[in-house]
Residue frames as qw, qx, qy, qz and C-alpha x, y, z in Angstrom:
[[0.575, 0.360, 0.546, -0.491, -4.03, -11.60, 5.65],
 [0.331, 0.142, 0.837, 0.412, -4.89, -13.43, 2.65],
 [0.225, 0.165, -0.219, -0.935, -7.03, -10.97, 0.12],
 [0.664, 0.421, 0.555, -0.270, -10.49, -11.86, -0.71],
 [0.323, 0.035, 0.700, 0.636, -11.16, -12.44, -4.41],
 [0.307, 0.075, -0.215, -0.924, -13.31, -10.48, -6.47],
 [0.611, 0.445, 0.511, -0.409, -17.02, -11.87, -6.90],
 [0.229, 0.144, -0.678, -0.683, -16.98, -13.50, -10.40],
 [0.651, -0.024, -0.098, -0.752, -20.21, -14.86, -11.63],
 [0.654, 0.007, -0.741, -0.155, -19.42, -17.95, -11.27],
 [0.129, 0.099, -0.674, 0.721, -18.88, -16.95, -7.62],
 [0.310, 0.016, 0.249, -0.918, -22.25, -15.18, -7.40],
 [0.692, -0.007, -0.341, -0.637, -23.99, -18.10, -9.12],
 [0.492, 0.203, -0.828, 0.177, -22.66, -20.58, -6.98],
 [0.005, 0.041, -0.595, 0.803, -23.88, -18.56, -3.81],
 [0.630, 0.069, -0.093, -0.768, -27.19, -18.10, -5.21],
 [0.706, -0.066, -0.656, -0.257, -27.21, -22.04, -5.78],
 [0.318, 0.100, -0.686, 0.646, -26.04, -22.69, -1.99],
 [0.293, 0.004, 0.389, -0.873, -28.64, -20.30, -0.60],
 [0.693, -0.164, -0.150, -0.686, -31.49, -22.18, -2.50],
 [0.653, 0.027, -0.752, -0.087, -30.17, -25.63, -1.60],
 [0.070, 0.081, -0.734, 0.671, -30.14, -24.34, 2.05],
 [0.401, -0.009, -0.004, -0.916, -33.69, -23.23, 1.56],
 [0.682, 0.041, -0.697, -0.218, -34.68, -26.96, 0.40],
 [0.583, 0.004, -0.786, 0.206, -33.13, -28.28, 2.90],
 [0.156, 0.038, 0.625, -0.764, -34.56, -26.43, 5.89],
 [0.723, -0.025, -0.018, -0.690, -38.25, -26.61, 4.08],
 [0.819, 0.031, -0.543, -0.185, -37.69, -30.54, 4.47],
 [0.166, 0.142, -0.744, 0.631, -36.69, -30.32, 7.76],
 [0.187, -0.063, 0.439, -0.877, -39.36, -28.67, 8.74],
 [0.786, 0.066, -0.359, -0.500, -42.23, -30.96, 6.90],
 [0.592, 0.029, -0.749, 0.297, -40.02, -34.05, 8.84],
 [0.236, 0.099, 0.633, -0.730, -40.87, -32.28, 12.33],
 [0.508, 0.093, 0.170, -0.839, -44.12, -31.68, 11.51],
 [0.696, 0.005, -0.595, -0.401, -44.92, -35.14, 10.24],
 [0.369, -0.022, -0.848, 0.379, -43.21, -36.86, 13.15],
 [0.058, 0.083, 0.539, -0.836, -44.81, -34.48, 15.70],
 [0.537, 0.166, -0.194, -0.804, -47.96, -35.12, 13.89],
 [0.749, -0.065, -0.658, -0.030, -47.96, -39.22, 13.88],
 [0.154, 0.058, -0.665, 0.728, -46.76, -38.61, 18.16],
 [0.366, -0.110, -0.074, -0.921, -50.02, -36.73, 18.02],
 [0.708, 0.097, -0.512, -0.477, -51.99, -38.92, 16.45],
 [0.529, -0.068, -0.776, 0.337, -50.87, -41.93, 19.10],
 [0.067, 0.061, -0.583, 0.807, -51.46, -39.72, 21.75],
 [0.381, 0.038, -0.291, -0.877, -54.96, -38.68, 20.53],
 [0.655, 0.106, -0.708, -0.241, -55.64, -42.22, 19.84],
 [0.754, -0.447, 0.185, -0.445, -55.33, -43.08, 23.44],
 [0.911, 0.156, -0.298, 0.237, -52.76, -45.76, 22.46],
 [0.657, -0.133, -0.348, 0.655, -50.32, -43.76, 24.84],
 [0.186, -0.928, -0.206, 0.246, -50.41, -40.75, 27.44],
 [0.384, 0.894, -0.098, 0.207, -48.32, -37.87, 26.67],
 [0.525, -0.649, 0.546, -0.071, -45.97, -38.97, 29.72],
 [0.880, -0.070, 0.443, 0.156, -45.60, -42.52, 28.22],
 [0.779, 0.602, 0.018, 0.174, -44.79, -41.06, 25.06],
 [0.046, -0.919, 0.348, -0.180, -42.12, -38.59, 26.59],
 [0.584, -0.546, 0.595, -0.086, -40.71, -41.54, 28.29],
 [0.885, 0.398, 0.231, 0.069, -40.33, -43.56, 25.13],
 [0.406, 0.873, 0.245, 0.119, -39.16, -40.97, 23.51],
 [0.679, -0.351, -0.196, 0.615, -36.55, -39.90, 26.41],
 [0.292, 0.249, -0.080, 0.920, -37.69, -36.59, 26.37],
 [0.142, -0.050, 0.454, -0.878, -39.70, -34.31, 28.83],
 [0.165, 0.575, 0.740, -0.306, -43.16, -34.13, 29.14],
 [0.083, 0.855, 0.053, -0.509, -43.09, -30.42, 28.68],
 [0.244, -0.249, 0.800, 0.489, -40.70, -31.31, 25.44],
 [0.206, 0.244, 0.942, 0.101, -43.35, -33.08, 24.26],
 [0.052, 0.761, 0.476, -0.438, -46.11, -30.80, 25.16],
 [0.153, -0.685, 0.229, 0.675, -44.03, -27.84, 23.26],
 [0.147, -0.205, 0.738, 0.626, -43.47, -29.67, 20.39],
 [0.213, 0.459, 0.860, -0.070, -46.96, -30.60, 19.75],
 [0.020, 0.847, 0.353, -0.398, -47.85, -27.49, 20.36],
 [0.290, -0.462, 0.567, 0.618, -44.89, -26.20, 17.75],
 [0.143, 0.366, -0.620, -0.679, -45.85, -28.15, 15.11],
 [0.058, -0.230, -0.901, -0.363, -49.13, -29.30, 14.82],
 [0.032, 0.615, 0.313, -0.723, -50.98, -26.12, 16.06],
 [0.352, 0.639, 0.550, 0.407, -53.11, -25.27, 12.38],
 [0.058, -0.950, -0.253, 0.175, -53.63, -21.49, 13.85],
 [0.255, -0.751, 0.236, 0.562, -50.15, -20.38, 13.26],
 [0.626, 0.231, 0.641, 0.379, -50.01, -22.02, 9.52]]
């Protein structure tokens, strides 16, 4: 087995940069759901398409649909 190397600071600052860029990069995920699933809304709302049609656009469930909505564009859990 191949030894680990000590933690040098550059190690420990490297890890520390990693962990925030992961951090970035999931808070911009999660602002991308929540717009998309927020403009879906919005259509649906609008009456421009049922929540079936959208699912079927979309090429995913109803209940998919339903969930996600409900996921990420529910204000109460904010």
């Amino acid at each position: 087995m191949t030894p680990t190397r000590p933690d040098t600071p550059e190690a420990t600052a490297a890890k520390a940069r990693l962990d925030t860029a992961a951090e970035v990069r999931d808070q911009a995920i999660e602002t991308a759901r929540r717009t998309y699933w927020a403009a879906v809304k919005a259509e649906i709302e609008a009456k421009n398409l049922t929540q079936g049609a959208t699912a079927e656009h979309l090429d995913f469930s109803r209940e998919h649909v339903r969930q996600q909505l409900k996921r990420y564009t529910d204000t109460a859990d904010q």
